[in-house]
C-alpha positions as CSV (number, residue, x, y, z in Angstrom):
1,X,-7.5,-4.1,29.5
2,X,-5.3,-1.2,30.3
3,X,-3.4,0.9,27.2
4,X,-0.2,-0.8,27.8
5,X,-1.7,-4.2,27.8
6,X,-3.0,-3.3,24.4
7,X,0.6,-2.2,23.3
8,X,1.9,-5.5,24.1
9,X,-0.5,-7.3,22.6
10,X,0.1,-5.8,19.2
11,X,3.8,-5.6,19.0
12,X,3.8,-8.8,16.9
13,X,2.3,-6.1,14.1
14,X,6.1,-4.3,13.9
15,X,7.2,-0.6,14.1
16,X,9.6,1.3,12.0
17,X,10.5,4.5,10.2
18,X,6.6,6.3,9.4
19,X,6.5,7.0,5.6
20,X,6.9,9.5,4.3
21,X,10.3,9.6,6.6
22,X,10.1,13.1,8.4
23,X,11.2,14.4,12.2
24,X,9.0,16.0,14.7
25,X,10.2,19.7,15.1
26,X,10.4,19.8,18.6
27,X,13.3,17.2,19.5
28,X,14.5,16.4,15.3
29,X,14.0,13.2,16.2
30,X,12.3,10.2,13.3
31,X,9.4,9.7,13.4
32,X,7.6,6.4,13.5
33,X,4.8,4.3,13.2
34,X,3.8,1.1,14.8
35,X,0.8,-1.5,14.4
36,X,-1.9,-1.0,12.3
37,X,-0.2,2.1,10.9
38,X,2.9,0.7,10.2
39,X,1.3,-2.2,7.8
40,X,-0.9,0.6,5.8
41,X,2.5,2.0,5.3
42,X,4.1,-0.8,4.5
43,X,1.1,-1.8,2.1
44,X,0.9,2.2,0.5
45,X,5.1,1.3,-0.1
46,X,5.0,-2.0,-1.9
47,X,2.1,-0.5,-4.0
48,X,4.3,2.7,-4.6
49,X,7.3,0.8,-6.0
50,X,8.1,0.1,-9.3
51,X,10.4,-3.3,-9.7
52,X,13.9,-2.7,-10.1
53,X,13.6,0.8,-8.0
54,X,15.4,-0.4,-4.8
55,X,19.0,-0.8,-5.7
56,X,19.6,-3.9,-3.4
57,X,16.2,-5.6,-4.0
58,X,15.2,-5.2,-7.2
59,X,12.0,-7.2,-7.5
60,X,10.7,-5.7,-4.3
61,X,7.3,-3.8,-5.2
62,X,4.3,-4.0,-7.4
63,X,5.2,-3.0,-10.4
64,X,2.0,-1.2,-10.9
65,X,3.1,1.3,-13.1
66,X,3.5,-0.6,-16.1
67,X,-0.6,-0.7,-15.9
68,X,-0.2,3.3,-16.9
69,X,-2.1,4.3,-19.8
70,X,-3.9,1.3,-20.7
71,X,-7.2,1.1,-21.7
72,X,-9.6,0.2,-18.6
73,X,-11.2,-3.3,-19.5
74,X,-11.6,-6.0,-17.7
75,X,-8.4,-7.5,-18.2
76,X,-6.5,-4.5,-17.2
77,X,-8.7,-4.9,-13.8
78,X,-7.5,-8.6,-13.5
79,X,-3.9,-7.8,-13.9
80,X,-4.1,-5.4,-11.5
81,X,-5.4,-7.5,-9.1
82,X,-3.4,-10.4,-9.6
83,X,-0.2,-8.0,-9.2
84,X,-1.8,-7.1,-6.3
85,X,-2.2,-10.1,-4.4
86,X,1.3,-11.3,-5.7
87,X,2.9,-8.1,-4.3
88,X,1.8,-8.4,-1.0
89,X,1.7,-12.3,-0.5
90,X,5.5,-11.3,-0.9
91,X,6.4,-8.1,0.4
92,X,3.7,-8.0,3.1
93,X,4.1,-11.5,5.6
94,X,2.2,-9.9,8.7
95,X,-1.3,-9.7,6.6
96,X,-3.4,-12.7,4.5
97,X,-5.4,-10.8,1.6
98,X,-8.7,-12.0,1.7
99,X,-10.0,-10.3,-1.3
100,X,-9.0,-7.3,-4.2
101,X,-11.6,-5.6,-6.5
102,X,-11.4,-2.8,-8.5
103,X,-14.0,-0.7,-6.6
104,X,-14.4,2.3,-8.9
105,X,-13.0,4.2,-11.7
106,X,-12.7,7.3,-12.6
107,X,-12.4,7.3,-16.4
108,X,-12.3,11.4,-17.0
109,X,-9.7,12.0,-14.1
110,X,-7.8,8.6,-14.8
111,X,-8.4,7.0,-11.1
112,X,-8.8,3.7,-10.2
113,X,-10.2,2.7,-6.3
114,X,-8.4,-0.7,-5.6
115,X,-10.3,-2.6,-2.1
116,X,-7.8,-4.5,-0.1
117,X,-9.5,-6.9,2.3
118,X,-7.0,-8.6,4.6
119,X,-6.5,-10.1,8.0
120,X,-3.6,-9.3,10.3
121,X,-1.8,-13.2,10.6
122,X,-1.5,-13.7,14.2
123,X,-4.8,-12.2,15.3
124,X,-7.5,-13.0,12.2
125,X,-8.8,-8.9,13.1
126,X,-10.2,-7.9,9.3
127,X,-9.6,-4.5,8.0
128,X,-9.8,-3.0,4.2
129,X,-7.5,-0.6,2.4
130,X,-8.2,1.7,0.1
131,X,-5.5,2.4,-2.9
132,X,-6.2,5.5,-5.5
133,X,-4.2,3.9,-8.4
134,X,-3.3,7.1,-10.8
135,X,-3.1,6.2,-14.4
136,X,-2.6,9.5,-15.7
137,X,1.0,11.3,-14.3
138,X,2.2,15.2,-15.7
139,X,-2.0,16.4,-15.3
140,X,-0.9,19.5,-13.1
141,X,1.4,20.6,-15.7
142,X,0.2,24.5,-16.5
143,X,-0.9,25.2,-19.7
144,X,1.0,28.2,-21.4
């Protein structure tokens, strides 16, 4: 199968603006992002956005930042993946998530490994996404 072929084939999987939005220095023009890019994008966005940060959509997002600061028990693990899978069953209609765990954490540096398994929709190919969930913010601050 040629390359173009392969371009068509996967057009079903979107394009758009790549995130962080920037321009190629060459031509200033946007750059973007297409297929299995795009939706790890896409994913690393919804999972970025706090509810009630985009002005004309204000549940769109996980809301993940209220999880800051808790204490790391099992609970905490289970709201975070039920957030999870709610947040992208939404926000995210080109993938089916198969499975979430909390795959490690870091207690001294305040890191959480979340493990997306999900299928693209249309073609049932499997791939995994790793999300390092932050639950400490302000730890670059100098010390004076």
């Amino acid at each position: 199968m040629d390359n173009t072929e392969d371009k068509r084939e996967n057009t079903f999987l979107g394009a758009g603006w790549a995130f962080p939005v920037s321009f190629s220095a060459g031509n200033y023009q946007l750059n973007t992002s297409s297929n299995e890019k795009n939706i790890h994008e896409s994913i690393n966005i919804i999972l970025n956005t706090r509810k009630g940060e985009r002005t004309l959509e204000a549940n769109f997002g996980s809301g993940l930042q209220q999880f800051m600061f808790r204490k790391i028990d099992p609970n905490l693990k289970g709201e975070i993946i039920e957030t999870i899978r709610f947040s992208l069953l939404r926000y995210e209609p080109r993938i089916v998530v198969q499975d979430v765990q909390v795959a490690s954490t870091d207690m001294t540096n305040g890191i959480i490994q979340i493990l997306i398994t999900y299928l693209y929709s249309k073609t049932n190919t499997r791939h995994n996404y790793v999300f390092p969930f932050h639950l400490k913010e302000g730890t670059n601050l100098s010390r004076k």
